[in-house]
MOPAC internal coordinates of N, CA, C and O (Angstrom, degrees):
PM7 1SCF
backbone

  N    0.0000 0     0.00 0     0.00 0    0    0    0
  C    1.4372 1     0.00 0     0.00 0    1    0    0
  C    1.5276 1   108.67 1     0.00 0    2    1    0
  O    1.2310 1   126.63 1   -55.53 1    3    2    1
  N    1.3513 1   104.85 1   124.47 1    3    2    1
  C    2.0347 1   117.71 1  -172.75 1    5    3    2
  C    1.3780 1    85.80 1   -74.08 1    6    5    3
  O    1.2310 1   111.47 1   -52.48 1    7    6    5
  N    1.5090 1   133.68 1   127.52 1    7    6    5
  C    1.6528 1   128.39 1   142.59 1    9    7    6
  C    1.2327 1   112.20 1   -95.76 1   10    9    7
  O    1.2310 1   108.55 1   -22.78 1   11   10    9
  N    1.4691 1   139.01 1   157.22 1   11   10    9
  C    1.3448 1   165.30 1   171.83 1   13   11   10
  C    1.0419 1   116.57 1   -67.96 1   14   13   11
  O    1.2310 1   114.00 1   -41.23 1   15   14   13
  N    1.7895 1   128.97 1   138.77 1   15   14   13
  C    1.5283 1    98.99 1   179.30 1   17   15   14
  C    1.2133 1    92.93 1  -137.39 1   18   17   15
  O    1.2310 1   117.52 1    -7.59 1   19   18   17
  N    0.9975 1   122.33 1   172.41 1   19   18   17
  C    1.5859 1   132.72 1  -168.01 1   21   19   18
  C    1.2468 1   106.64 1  -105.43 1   22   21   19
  O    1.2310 1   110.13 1   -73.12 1   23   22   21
  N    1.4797 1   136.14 1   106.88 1   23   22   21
  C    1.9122 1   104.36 1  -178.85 1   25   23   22
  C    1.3210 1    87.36 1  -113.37 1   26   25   23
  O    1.2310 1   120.33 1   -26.70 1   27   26   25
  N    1.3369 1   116.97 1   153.30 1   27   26   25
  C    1.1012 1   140.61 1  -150.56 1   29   27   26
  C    2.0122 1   107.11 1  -117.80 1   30   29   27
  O    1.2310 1   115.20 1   -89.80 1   31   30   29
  N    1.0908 1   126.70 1    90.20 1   31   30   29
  C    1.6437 1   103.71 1  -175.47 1   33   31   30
  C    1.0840 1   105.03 1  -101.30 1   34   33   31
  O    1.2310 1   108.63 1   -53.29 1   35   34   33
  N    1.7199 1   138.88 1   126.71 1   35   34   33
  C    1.1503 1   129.19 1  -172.24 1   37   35   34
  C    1.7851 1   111.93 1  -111.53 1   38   37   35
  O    1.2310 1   129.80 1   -15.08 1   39   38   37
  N    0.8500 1    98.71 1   164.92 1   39   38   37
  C    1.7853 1   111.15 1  -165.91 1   41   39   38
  C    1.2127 1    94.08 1  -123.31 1   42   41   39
  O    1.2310 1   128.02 1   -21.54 1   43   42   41
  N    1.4789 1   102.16 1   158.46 1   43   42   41
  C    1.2875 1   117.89 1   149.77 1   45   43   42
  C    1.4762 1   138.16 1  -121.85 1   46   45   43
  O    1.2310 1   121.13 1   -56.03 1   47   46   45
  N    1.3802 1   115.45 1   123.97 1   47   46   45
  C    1.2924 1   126.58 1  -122.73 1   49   47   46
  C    2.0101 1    96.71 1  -102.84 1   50   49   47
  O    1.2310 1   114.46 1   -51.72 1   51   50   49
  N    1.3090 1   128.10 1   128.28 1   51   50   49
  C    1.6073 1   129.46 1  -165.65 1   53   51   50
  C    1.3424 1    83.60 1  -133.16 1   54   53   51
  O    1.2310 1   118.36 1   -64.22 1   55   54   53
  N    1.4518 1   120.74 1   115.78 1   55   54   53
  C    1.3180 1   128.19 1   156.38 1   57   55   54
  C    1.4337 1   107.42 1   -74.16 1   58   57   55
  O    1.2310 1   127.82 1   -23.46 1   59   58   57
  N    1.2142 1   102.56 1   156.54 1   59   58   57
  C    1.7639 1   115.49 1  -171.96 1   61   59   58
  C    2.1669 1    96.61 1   -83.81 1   62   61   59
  O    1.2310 1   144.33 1    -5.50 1   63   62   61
  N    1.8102 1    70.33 1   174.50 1   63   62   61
  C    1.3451 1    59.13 1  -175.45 1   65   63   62
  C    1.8359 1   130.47 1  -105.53 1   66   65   63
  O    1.2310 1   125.75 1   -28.29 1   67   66   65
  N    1.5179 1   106.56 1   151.71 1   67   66   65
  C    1.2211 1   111.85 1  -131.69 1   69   67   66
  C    2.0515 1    90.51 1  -118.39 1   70   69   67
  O    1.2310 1   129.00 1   -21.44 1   71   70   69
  N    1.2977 1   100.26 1   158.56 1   71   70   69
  C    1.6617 1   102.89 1   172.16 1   73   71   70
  C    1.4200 1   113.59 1    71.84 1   74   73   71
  O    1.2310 1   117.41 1    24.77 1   75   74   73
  N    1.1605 1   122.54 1  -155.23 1   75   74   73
  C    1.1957 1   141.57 1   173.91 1   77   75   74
  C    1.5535 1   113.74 1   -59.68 1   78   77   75
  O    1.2310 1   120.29 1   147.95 1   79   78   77
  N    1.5830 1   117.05 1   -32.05 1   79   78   77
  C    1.1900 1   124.42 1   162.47 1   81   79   78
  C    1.6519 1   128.36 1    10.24 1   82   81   79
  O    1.2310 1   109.12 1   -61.28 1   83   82   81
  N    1.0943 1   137.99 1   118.72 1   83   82   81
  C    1.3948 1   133.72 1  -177.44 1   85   83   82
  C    1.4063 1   131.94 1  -165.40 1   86   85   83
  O    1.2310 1   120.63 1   -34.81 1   87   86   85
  N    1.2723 1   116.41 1   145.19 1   87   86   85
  C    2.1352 1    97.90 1  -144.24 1   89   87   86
  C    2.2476 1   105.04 1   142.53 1   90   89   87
  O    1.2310 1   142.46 1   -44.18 1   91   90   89
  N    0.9496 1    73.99 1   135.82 1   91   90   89
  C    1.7738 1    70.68 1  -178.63 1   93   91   90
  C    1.8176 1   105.27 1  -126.83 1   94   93   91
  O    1.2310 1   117.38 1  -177.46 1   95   94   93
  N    1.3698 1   122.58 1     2.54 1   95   94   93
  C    1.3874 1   148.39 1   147.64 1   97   95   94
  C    1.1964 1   135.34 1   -62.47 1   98   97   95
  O    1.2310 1    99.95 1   -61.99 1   99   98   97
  N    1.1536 1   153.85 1   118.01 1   99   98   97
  C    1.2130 1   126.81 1  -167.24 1  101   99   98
  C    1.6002 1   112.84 1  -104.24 1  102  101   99
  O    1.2310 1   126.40 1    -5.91 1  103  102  101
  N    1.5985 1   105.30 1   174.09 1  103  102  101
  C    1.1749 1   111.04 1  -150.83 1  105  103  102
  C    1.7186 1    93.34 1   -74.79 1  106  105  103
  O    1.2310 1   124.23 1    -7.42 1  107  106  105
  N    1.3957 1   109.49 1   172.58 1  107  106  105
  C    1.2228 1   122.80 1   160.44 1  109  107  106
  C    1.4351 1   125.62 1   -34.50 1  110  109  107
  O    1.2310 1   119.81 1   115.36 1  111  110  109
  N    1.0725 1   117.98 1   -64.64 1  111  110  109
  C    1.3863 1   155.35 1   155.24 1  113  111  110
  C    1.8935 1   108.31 1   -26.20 1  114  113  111
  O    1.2310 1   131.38 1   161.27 1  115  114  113
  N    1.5627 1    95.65 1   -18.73 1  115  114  113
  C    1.9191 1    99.20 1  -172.62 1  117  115  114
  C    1.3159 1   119.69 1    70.72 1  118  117  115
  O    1.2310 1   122.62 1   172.00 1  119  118  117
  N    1.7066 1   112.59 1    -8.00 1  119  118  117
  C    1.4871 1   110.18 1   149.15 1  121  119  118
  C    1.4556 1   142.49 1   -10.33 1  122  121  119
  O    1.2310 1   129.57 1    20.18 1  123  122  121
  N    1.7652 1    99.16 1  -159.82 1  123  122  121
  C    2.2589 1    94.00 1   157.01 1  125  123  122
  C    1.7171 1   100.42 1  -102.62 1  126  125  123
  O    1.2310 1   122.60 1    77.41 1  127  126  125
  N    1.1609 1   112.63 1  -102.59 1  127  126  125
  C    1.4836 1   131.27 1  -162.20 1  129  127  126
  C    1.8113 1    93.57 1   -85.92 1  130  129  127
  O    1.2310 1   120.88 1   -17.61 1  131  130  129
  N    1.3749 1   115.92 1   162.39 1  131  130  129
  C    0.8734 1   125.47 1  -178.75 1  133  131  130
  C    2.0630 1   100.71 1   -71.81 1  134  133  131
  O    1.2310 1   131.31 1   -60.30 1  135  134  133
  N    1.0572 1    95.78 1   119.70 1  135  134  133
  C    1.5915 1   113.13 1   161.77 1  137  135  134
  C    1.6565 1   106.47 1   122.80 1  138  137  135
  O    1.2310 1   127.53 1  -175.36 1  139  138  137
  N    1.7518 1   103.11 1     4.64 1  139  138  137
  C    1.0993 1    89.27 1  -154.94 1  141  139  138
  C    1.9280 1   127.21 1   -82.95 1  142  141  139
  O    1.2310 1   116.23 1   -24.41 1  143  142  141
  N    0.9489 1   124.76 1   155.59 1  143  142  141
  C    1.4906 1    99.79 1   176.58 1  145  143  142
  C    1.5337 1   115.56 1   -33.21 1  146  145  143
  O    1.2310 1   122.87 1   -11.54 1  147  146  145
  N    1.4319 1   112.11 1   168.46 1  147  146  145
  C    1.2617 1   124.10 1   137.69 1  149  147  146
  C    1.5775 1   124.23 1  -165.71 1  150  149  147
  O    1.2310 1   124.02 1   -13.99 1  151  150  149
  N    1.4766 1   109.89 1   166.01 1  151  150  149
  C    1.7843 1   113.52 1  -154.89 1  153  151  150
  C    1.3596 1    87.68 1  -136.08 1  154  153  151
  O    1.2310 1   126.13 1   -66.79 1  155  154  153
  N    1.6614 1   105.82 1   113.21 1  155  154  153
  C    1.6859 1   116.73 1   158.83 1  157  155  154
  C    1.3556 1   110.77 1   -93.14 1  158  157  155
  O    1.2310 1   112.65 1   -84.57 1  159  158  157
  N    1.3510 1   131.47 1    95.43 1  159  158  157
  C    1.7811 1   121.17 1   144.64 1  161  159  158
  C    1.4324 1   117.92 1   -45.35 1  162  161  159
  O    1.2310 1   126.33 1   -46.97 1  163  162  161
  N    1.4927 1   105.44 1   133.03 1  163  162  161
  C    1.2297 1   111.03 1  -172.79 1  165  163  162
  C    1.2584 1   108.56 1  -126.75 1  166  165  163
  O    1.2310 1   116.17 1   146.59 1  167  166  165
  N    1.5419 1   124.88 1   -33.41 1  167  166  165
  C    1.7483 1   139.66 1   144.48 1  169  167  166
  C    1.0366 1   104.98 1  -129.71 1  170  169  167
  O    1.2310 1   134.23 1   -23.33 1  171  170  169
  N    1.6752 1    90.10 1   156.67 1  171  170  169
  C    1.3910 1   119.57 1     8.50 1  173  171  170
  C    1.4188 1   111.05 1   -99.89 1  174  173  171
  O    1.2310 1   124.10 1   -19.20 1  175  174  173
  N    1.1786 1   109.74 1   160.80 1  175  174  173
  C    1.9130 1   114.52 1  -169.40 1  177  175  174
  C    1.4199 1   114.32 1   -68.36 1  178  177  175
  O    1.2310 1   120.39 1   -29.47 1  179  178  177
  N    1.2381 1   116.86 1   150.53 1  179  178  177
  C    1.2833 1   137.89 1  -176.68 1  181  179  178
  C    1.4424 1   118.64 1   -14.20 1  182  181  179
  O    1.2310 1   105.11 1   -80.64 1  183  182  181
  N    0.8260 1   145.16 1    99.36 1  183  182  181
  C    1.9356 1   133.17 1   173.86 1  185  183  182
  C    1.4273 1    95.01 1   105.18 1  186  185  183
  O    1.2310 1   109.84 1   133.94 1  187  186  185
  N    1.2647 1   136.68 1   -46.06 1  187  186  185
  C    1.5109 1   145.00 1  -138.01 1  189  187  186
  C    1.9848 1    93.33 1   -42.72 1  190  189  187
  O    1.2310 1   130.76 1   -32.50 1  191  190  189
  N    1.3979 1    96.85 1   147.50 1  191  190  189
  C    1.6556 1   109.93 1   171.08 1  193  191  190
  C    1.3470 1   112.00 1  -107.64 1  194  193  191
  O    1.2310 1   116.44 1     5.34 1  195  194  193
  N    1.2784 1   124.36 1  -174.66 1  195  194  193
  C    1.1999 1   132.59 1  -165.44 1  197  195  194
  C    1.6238 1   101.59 1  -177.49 1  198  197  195
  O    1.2310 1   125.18 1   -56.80 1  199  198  197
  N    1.0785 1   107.66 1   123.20 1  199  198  197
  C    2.0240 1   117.68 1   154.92 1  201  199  198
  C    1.1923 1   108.18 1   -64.23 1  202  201  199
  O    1.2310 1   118.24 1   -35.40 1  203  202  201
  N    1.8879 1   120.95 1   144.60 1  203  202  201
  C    0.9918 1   123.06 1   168.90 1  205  203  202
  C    2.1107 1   119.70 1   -50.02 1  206  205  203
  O    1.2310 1   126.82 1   155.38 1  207  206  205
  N    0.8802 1   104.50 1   -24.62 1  207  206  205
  C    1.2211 1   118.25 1  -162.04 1  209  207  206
  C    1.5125 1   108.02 1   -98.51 1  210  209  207
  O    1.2310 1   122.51 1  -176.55 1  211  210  209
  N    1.7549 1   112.80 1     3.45 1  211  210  209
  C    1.8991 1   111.69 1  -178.32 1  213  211  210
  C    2.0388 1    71.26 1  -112.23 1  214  213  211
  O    1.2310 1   138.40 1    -0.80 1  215  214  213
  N    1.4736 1    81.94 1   179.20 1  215  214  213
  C    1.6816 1   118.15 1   162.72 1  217  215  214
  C    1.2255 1   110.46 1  -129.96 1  218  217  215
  O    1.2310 1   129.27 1   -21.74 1  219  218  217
  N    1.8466 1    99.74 1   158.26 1  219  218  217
  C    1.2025 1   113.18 1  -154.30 1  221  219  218
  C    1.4977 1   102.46 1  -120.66 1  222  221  219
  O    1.2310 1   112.00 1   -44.83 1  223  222  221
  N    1.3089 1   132.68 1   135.17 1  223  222  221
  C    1.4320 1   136.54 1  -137.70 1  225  223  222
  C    1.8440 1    94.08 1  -120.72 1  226  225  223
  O    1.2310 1   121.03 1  -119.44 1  227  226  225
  N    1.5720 1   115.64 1    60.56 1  227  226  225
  C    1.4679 1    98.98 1   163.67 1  229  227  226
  C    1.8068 1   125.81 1   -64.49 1  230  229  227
  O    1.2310 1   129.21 1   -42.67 1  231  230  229
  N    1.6172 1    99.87 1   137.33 1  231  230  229
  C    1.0089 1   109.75 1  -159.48 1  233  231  230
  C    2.1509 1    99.54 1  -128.92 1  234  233  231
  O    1.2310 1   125.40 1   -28.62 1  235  234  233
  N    1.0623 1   107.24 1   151.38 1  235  234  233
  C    1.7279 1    88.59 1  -162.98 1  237  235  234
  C    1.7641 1    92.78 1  -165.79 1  238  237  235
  O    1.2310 1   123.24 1   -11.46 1  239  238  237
  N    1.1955 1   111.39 1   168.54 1  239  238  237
  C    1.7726 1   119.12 1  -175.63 1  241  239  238
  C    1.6676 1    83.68 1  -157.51 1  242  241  239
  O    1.2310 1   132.13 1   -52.22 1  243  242  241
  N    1.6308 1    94.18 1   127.78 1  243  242  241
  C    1.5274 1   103.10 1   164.51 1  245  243  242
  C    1.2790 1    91.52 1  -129.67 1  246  245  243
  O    1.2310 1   124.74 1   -23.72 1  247  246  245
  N    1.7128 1   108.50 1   156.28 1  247  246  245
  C    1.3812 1   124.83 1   178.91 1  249  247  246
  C    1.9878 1   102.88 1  -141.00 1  250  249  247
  O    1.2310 1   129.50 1   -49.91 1  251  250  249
  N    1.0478 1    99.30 1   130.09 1  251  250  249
  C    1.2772 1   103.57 1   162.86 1  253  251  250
  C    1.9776 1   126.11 1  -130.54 1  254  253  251
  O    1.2310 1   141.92 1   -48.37 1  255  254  253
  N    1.0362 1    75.05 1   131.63 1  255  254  253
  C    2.3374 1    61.63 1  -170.02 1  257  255  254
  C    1.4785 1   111.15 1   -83.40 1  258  257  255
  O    1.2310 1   121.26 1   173.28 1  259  258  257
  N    1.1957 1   115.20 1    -6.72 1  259  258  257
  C    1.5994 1   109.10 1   158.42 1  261  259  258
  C    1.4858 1   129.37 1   -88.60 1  262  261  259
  O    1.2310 1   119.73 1  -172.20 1  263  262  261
  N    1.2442 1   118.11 1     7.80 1  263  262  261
  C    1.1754 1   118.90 1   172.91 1  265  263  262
  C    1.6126 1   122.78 1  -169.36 1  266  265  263
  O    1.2310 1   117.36 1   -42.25 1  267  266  265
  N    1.1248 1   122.62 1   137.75 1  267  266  265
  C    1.1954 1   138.42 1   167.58 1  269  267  266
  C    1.8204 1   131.04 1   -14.12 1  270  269  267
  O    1.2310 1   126.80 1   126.45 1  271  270  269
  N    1.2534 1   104.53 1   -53.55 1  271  270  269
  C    1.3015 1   144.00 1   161.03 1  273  271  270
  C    1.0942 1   140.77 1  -100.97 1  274  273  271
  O    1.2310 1   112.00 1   -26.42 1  275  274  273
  N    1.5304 1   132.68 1   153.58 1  275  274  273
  C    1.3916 1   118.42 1  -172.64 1  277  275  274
  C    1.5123 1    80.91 1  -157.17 1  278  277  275
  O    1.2310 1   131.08 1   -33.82 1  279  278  277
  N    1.3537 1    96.22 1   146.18 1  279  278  277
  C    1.6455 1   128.76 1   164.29 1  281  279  278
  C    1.2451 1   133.14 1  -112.33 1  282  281  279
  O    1.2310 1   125.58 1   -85.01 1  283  282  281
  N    2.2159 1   106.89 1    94.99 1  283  282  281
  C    1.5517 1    80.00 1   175.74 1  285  283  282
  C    1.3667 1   101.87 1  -149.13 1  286  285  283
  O    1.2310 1   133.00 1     0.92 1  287  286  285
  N    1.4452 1    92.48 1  -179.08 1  287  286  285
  C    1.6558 1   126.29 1   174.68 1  289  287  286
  C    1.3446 1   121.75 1   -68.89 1  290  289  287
  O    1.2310 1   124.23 1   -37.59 1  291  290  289
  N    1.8338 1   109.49 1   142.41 1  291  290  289
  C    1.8985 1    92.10 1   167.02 1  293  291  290
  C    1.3850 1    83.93 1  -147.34 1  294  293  291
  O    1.2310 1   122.80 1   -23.11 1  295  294  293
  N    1.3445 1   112.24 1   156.89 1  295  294  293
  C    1.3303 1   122.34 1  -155.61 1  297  295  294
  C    2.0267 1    93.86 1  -156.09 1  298  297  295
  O    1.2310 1   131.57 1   -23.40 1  299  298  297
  N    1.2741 1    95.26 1   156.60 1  299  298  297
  C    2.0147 1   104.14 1   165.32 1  301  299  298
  C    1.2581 1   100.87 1  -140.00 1  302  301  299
  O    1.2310 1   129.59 1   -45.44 1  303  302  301
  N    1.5080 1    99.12 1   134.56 1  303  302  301
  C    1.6415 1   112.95 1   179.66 1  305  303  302
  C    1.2752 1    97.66 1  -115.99 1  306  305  303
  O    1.2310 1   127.48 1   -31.78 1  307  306  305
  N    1.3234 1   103.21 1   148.22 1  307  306  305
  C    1.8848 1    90.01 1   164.87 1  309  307  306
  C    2.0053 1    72.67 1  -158.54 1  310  309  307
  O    1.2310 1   124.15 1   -66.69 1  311  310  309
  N    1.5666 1   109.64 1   113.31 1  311  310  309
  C    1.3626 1   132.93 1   140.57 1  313  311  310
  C    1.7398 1    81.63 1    93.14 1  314  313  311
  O    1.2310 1   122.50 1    38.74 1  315  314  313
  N    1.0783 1   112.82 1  -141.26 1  315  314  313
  C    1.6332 1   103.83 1  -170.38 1  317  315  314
  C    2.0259 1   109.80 1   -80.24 1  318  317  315
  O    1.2310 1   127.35 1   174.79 1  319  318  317
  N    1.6240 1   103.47 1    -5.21 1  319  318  317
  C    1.6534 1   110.06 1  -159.84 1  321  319  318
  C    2.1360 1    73.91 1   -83.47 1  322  321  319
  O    1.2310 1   137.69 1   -52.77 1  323  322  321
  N    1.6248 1    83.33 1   127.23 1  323  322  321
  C    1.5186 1   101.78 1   147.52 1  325  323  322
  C    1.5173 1   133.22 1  -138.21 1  326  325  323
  O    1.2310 1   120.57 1   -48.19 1  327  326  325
  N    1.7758 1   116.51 1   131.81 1  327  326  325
  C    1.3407 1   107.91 1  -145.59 1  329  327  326
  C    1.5831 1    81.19 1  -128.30 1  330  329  327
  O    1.2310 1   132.75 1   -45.28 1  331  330  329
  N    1.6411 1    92.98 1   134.72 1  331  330  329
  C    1.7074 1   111.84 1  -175.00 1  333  331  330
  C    1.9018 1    90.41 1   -71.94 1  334  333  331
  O    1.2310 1   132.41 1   -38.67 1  335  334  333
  N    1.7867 1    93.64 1   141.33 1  335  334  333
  C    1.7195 1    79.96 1   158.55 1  337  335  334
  C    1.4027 1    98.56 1  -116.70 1  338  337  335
  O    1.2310 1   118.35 1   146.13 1  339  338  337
  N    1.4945 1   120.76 1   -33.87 1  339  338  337
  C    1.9534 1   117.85 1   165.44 1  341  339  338
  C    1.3194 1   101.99 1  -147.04 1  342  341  339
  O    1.2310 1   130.80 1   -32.23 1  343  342  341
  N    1.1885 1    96.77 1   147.77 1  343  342  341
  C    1.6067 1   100.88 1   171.26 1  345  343  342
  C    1.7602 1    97.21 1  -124.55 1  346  345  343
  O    1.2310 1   119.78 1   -11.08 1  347  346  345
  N    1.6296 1   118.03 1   168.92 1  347  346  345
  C    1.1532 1   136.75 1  -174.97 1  349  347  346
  C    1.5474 1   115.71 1    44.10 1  350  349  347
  O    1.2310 1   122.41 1  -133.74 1  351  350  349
  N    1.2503 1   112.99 1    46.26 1  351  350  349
  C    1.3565 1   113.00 1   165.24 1  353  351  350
  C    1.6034 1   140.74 1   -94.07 1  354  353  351
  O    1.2310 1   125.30 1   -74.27 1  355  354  353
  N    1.1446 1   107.42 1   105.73 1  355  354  353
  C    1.6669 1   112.73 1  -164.64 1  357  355  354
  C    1.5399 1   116.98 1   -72.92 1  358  357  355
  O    1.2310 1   116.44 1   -40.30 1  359  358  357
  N    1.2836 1   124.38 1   139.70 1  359  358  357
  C    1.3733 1   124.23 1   171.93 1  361  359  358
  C    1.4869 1    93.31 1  -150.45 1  362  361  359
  O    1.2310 1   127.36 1   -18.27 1  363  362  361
  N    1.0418 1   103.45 1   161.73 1  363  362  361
  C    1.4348 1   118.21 1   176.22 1  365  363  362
  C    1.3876 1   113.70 1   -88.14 1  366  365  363
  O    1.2310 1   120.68 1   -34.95 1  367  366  365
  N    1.6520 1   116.30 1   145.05 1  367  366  365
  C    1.6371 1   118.81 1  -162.82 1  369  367  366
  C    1.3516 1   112.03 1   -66.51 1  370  369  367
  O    1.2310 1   128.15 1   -52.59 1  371  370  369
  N    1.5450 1   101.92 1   127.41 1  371  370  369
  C    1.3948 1   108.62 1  -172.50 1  373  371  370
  C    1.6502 1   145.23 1    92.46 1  374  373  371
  O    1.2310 1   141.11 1   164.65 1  375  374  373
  N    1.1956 1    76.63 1   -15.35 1  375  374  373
  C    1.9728 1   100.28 1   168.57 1  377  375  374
  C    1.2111 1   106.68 1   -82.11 1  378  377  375
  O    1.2310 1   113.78 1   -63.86 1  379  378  377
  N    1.3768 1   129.37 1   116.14 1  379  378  377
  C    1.5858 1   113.88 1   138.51 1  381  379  378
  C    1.1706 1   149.40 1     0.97 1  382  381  379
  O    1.2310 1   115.54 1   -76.48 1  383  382  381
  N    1.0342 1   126.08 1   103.52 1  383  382  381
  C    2.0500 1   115.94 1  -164.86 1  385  383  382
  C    1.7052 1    91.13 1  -128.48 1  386  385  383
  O    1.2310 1   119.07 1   -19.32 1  387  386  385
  N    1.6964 1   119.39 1   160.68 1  387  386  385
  C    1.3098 1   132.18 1  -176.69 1  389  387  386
  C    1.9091 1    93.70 1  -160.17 1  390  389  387
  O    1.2310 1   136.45 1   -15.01 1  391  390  389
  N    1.5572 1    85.75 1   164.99 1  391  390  389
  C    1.3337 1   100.66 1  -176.90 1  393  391  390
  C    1.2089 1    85.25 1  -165.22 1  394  393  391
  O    1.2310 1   127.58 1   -25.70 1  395  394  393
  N    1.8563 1   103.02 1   154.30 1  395  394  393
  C    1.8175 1   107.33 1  -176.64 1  397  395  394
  C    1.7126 1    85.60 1  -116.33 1  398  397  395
  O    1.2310 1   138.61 1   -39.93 1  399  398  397
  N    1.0707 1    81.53 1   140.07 1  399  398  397
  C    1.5894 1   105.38 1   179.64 1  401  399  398
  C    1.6170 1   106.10 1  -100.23 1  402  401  399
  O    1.2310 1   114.32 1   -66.53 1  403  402  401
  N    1.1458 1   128.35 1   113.47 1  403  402  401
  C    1.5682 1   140.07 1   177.41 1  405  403  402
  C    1.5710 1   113.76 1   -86.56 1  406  405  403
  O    1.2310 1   121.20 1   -83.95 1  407  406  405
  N    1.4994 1   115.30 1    96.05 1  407  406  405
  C    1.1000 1   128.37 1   158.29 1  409  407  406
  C    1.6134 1   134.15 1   -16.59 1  410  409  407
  O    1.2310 1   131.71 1   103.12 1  411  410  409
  N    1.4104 1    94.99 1   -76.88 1  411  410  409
  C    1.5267 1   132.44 1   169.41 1  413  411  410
  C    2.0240 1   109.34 1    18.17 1  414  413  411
  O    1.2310 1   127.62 1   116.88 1  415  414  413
  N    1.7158 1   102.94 1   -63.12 1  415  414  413
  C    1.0151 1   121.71 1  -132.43 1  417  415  414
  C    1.7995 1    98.51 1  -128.90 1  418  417  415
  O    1.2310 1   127.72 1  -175.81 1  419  418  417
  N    1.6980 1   102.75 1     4.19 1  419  418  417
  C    1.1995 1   109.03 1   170.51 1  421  419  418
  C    1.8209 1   124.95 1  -101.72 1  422  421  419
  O    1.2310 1   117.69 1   -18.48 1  423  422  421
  N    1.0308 1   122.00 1   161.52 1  423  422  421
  C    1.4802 1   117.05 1  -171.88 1  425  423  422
  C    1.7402 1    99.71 1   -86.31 1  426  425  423
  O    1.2310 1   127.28 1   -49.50 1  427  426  425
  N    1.4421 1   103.61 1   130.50 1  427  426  425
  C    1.6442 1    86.55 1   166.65 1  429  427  426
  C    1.4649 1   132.81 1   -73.15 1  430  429  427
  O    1.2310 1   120.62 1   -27.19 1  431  430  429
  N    1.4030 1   116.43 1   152.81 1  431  430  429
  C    1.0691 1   133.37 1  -152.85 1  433  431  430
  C    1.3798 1   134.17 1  -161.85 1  434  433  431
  O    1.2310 1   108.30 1    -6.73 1  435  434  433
  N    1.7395 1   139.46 1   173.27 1  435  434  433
  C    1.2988 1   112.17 1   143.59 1  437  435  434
  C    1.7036 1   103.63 1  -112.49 1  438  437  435
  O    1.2310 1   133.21 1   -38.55 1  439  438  437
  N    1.9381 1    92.08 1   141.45 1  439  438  437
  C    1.4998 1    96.03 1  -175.74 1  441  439  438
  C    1.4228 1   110.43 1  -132.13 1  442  441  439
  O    1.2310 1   125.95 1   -27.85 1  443  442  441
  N    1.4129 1   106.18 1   152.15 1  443  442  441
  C    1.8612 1   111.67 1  -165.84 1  445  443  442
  C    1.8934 1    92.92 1   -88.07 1  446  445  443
  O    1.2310 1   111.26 1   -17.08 1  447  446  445
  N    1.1683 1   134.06 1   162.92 1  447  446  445
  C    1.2150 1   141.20 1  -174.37 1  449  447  446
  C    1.8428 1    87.60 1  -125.43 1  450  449  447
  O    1.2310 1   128.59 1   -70.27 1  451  450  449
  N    1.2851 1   101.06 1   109.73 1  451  450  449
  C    1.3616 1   106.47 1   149.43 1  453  451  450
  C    1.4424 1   132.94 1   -82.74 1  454  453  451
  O    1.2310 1   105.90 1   -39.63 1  455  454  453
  N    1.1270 1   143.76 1   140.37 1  455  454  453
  C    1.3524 1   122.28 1   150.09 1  457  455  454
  C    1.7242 1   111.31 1  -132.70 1  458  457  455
  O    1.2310 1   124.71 1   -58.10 1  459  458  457
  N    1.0108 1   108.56 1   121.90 1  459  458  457
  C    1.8140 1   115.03 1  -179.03 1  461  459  458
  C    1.5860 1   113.75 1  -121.98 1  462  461  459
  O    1.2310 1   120.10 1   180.00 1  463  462  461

């Protein structure tokens, strides 16, 4: 029996820059302008596969130096199909945040892991 696999390529995702923001350098961080957000994917790793039938454990650190908190999105695209996995999720800047992403009910594929 042929099974399907999911490969997973993940990015790492630098929101532009946002707010009051200002600077044509980028941040420390390899960001945009100094202050600006930024989003490290950390899972799942590069290439990684997955069976329709496992879940997939996105894992991510946003930091922003203007604020306390950060709000975000993670999404998988693969070709023009893009499939929300959460939107409006708060963590505080710089902490670690994850979400399990449920296979189950997706078409196999290869898909990029956004998170912004």
């Amino acid at each position: 029996m042929h099974r399907k696999l999911y490969a997973i390529v993940v990015v790492t995702a630098v929101a532009p820059a946002c707010g009051n923001d200002v600077g044509i350098e980028p941040d420390a961080a390899g960001g945009g302008p100094p202050g600006s957000p930024l989003v490290t994917v950390t899972s799942p790793r590069l290439n990684e596969s997955f069976y329709p039938s496992q879940t997939a454990q996105i894992e991510w650190t946003a930091t922003d130096d203007d604020s306390a908190m950060v709000t975000c999105d993670a999404a998988a695209v693969s070709g023009t199909n893009r499939i929300a996995i959460m939107t409006g999720t708060a963590q505080a800047s710089g902490q670690l945040a994850m979400v399990t992403w449920t296979l189950a009910s997706v078409a196999p594929a290869d898909y990029r892991v956004e998170v912004t």
